[in-house]
PyMOL commands that place a pseudoatom at each C-alpha (Angstrom):
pseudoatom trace, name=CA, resn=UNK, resi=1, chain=A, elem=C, hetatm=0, pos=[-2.328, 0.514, -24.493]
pseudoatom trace, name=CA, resn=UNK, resi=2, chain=A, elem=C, hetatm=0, pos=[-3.160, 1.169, -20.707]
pseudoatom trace, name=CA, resn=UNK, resi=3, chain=A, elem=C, hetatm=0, pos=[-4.761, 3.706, -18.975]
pseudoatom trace, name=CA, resn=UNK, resi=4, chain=A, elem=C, hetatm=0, pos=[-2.915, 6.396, -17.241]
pseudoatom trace, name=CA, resn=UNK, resi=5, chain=A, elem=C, hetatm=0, pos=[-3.436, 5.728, -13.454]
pseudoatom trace, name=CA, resn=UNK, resi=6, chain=A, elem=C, hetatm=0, pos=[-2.749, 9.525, -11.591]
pseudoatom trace, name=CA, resn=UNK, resi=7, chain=A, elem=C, hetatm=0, pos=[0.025, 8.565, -8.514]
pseudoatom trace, name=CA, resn=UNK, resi=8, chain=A, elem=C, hetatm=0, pos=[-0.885, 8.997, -4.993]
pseudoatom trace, name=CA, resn=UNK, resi=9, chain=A, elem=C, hetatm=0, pos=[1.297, 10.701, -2.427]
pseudoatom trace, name=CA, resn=UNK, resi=10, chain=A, elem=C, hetatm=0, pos=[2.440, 8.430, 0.490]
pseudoatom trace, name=CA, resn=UNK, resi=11, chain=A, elem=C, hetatm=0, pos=[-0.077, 10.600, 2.882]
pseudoatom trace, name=CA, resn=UNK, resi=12, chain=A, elem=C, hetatm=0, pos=[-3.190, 9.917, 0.264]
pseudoatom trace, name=CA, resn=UNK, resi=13, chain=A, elem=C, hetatm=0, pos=[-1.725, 6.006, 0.047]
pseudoatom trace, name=CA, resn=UNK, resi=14, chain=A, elem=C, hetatm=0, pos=[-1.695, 6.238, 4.048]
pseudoatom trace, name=CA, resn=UNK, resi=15, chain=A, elem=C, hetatm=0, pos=[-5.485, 7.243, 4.063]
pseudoatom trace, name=CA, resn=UNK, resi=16, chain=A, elem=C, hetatm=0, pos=[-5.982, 4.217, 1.358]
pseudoatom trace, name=CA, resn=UNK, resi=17, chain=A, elem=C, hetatm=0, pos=[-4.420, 1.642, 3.754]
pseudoatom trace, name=CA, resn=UNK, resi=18, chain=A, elem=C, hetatm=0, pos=[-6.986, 2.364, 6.293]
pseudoatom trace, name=CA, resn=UNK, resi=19, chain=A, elem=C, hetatm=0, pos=[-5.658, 5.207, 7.733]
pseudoatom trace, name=CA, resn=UNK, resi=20, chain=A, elem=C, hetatm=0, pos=[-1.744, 4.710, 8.322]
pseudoatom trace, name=CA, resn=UNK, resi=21, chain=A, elem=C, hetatm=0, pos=[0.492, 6.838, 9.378]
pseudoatom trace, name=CA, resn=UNK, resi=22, chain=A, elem=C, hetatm=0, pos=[2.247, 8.224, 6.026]
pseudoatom trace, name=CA, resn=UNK, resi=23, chain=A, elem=C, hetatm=0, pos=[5.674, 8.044, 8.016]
pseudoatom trace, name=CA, resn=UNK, resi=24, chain=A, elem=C, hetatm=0, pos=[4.819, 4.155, 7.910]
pseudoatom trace, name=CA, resn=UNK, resi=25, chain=A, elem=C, hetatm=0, pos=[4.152, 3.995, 4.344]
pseudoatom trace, name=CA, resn=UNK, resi=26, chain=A, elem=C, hetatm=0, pos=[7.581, 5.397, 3.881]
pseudoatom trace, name=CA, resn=UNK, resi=27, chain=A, elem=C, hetatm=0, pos=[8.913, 3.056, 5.552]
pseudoatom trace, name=CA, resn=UNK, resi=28, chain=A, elem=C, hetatm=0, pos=[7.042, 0.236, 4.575]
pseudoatom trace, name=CA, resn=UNK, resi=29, chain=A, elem=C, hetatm=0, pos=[7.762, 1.324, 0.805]
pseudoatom trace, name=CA, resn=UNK, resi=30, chain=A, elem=C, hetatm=0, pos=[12.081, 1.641, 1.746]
pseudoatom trace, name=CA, resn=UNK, resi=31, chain=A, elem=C, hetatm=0, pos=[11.787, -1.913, 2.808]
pseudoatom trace, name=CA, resn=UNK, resi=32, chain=A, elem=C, hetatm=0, pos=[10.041, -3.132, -0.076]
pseudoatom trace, name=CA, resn=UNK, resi=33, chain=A, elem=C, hetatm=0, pos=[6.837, -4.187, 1.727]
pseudoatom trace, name=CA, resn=UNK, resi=34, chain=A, elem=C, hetatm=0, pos=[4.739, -2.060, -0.458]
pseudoatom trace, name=CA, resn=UNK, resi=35, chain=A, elem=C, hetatm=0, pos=[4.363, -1.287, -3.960]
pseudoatom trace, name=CA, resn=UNK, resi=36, chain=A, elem=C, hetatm=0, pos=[6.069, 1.762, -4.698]
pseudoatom trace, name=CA, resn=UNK, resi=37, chain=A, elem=C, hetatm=0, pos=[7.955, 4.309, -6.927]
pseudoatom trace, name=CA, resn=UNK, resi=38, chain=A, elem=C, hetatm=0, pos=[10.889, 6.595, -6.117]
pseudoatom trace, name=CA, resn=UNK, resi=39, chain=A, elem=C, hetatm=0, pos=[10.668, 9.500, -7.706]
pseudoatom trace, name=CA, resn=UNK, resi=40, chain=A, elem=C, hetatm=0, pos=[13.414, 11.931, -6.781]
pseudoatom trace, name=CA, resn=UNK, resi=41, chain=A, elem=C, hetatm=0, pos=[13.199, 12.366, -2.996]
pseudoatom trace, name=CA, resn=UNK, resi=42, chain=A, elem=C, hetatm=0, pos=[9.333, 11.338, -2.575]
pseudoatom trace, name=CA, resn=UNK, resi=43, chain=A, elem=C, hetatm=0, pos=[7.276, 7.943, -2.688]
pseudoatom trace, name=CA, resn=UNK, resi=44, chain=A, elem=C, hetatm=0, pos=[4.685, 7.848, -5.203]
pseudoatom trace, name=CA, resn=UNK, resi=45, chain=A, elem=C, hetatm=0, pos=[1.733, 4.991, -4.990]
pseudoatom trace, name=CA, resn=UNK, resi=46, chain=A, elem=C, hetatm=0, pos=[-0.924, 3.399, -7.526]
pseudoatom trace, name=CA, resn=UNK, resi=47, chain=A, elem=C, hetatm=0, pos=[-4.198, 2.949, -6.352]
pseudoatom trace, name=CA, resn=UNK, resi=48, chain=A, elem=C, hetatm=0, pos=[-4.574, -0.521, -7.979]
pseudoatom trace, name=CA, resn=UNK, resi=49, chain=A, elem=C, hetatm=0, pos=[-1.382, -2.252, -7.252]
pseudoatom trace, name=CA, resn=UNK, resi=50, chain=A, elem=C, hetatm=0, pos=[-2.365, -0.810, -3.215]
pseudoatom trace, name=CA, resn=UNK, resi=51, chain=A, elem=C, hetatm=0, pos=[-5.466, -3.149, -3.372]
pseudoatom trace, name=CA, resn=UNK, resi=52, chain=A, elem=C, hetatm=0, pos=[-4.272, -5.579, -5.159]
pseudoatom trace, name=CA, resn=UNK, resi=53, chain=A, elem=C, hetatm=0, pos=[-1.527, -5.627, -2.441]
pseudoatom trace, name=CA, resn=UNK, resi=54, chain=A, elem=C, hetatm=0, pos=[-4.268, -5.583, 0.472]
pseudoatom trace, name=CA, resn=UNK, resi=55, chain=A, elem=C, hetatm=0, pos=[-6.194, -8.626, -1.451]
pseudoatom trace, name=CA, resn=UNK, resi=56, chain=A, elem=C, hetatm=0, pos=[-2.680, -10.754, -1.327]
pseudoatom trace, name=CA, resn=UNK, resi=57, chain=A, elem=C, hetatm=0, pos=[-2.203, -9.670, 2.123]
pseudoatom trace, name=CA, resn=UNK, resi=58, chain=A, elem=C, hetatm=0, pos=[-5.804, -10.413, 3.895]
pseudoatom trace, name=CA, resn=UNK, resi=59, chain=A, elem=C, hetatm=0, pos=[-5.507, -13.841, 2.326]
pseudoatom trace, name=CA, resn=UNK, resi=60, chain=A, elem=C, hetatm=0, pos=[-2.075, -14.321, 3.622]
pseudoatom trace, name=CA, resn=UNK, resi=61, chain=A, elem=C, hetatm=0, pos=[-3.265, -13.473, 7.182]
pseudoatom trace, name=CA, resn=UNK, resi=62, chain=A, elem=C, hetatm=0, pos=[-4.700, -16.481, 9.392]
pseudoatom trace, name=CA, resn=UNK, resi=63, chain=A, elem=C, hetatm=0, pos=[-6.933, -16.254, 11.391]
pseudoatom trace, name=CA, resn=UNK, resi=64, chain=A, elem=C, hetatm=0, pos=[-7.512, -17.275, 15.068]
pseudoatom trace, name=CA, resn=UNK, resi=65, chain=A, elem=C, hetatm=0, pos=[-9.963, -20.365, 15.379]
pseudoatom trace, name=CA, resn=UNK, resi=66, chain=A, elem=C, hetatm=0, pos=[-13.343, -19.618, 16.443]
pseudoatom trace, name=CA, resn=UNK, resi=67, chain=A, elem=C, hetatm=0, pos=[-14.440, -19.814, 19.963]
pseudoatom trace, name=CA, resn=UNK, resi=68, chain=A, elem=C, hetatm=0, pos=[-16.723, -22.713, 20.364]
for i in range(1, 68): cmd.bond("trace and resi %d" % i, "trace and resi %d" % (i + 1))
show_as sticks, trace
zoom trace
């Protein structure tokens, strides 16, 4: 059995992501780019499937070669 995991608003998920704009967590979360659950009329966010999401992300991301 798993641990209950409290849900984050989409302005507390903002603040998780570094400090986005909660209007762009909305929107990220409608598209599907986030991990997310609808519940009635607001967006509701779990802490681990956020990082989890930012650890797939950073490794998706390439980087620009290094100035030699």
């Amino acid at each position: 059995m798993s641990e209950f995991e409290q849900l984050m608003s989409d302005a507390e998920a903002a603040k998780f992501l570094g400090g986005l704009h909660p209007k762009t967590v909305q929107r990220m979360a409608r598209r599907g780019d986030l991990p997310a659950y609808r519940i009635g009329r607001y967006w509701r966010f779990r802490a681990s499937e956020l990082d989890q999401w930012l650890r797939v992300e950073s490794r998706n991301q390439t980087s620009p070669p290094a100035h030699t």
